[in-house]
C-alpha positions in Angstrom: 26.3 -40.8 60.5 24.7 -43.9 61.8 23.1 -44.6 58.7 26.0 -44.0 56.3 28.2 -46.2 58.8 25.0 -48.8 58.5 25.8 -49.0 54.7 29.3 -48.8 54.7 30.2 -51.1 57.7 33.5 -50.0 58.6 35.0 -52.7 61.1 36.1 -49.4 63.4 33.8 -46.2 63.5 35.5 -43.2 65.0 33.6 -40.0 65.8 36.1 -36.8 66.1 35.9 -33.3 65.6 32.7 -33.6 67.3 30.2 -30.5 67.8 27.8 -29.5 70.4 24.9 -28.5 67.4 22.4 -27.3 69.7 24.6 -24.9 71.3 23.6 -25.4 74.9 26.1 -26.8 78.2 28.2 -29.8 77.7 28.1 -32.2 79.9 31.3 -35.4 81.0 28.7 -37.8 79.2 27.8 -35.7 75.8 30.0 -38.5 74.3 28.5 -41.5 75.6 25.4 -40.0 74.5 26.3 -39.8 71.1 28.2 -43.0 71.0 24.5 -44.8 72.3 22.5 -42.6 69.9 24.8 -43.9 66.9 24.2 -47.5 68.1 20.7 -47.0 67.7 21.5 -47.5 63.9 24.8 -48.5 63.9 25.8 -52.5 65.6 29.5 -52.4 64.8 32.4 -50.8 67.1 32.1 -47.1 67.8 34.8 -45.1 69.7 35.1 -41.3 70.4 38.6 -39.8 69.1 40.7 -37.1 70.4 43.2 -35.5 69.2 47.0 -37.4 69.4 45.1 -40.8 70.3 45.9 -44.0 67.4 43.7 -46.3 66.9 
């Protein structure tokens, strides 16, 4: 994802519909953790969505 948004450069990224791929426990920071590992890449604005929030 980091790398397409990379390319792309949207001047917003928004990750929703996000999925715990590994299948183990959630934790209250899984999406600060993927927010920092799509910055890596990525040096634009990132957000997490939910559903109902506008942007």
């Amino acid at each position: 994802m980091a790398a397409i948004a990379a390319q792309v450069k949207p001047s917003l990224l928004i990750l929703y519909h996000r999925s715990n791929a590994g299948g183990g426990e959630t934790g209250s920071d899984d999406q600060a953790e993927l927010v920092g590992e799509i910055r890596q890449l990525y040096k634009g604005d990132v957000v997490t969505g939910r559903d109902l929030e506008v942007f």
